[in-house]
N, C-alpha and C positions, 0 to 999 in steps of 0.2 A: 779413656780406655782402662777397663778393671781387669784385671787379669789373663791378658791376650785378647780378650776379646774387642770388635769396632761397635762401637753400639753407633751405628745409622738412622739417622732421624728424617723419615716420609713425609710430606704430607700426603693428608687424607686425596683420596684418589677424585673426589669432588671439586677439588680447588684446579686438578689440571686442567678438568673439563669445561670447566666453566666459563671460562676466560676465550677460549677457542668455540665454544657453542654460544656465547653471547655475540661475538664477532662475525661466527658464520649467521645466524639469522640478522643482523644488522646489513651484513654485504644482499642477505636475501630480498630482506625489505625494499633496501636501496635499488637494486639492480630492478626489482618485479614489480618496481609502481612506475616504469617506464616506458612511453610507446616511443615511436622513431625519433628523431632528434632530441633524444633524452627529455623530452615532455612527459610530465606526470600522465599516469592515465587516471581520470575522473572515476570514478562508481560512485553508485546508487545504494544504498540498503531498502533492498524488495519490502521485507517486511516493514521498516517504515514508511517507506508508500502507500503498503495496502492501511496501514491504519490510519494514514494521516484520508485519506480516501476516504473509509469509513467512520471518519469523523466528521468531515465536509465534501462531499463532491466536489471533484478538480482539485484538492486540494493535492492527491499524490500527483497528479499529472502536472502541476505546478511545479511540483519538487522535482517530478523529472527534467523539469526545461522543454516541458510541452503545453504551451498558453493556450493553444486554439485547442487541443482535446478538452484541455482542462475547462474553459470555459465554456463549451458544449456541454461537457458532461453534467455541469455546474446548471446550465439552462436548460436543458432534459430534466434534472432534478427535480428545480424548482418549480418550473412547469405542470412534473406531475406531482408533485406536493399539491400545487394549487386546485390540479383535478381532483385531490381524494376532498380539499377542505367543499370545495364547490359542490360537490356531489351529496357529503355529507349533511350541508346546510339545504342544502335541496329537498334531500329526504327527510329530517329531521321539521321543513315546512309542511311537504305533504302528509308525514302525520300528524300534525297538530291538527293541520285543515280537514283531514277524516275522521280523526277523535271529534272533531265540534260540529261535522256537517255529518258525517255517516255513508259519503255518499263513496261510489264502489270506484271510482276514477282517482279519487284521491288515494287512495289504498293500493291502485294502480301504480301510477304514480311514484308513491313511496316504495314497490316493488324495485322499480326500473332504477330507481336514483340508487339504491343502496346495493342493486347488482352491479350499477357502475361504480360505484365507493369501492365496490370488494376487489374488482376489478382492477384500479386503479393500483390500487393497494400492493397488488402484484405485480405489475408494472413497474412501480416505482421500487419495488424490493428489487425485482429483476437489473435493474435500471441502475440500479445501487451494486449489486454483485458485480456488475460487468465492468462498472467503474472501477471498483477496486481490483479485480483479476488483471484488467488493463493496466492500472497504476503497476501492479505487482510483474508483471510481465516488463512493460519497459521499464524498468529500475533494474530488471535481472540484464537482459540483453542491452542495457544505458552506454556498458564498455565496450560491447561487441567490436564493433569497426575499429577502434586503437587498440586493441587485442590480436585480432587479426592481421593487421599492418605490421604490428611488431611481430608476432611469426614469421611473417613472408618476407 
């Protein structure tokens, strides 16, 4: 004390806070990963499904704890993977065999095969989008029912 006066020593207005907002989001944490009988609720991260998806077929739907889509989706894939290669080596004979013979059926031929390749081609992209939107869809709604439960 200098000459009457209190000289009072604050801290910085950050330090109150801090301590009370670290605790409040800890009790939030704690309380909000809960369903009924204080059982964690499980999630998903959507966008990691979709890419694990469009990395490999079935592989999001895996991740969600869905074997049987996952492994359809996985045998849709593959499947029409194997229609583009098939199609591909199809056509790829019927024009060699019309380059060497001339004749108008092979030229034919290699029409039909590589409208099925282009074909296929969209299929399997289609094939491939729907996986991943599916992966991404159930990863979002994965909590739904232990979310619900715990409101009600």
């Amino acid at each position: 004390m200098q000459g009457g006066q209190v000289h009072l020593r604050f801290p910085e207005r950050r330090d109150h806070l801090s301590l009370p907002a670290l605790l409040l989001c800890l009790f939030l944490l704690q309380s909000g990963g809960t369903g009924n009988g204080g059982t964690p609720i499980e999630y998903r991260n959507p966008t990691g499904a979709l890419l694990r998806s469009a990395v490999m077929p079935g592989w999001g739907q895996f991740y969600n704890r869905e074997p049987v889509k996952g492994v359809l989706y996985g045998t849709v894939e593959l499947g029409l993977l194997y229609g583009i290669i098939h199609h591909h080596m199809e056509a790829e004979d019927a024009r060699e065999m019309y380059l060497s013979t001339g004749l108008s059926s092979w030229e034919e031929r290699y029409d039909r095969q590589a409208d099925l390749r282009r074909d296929f081609i969209w299929y399997t992209a289609g094939a491939w989008l729907v996986g991943m939107l599916d992966a991404y869809v159930d990863a979002y709604l994965y909590s739904f029912d232990a979310e619900n439960r715990k409101v009600e």
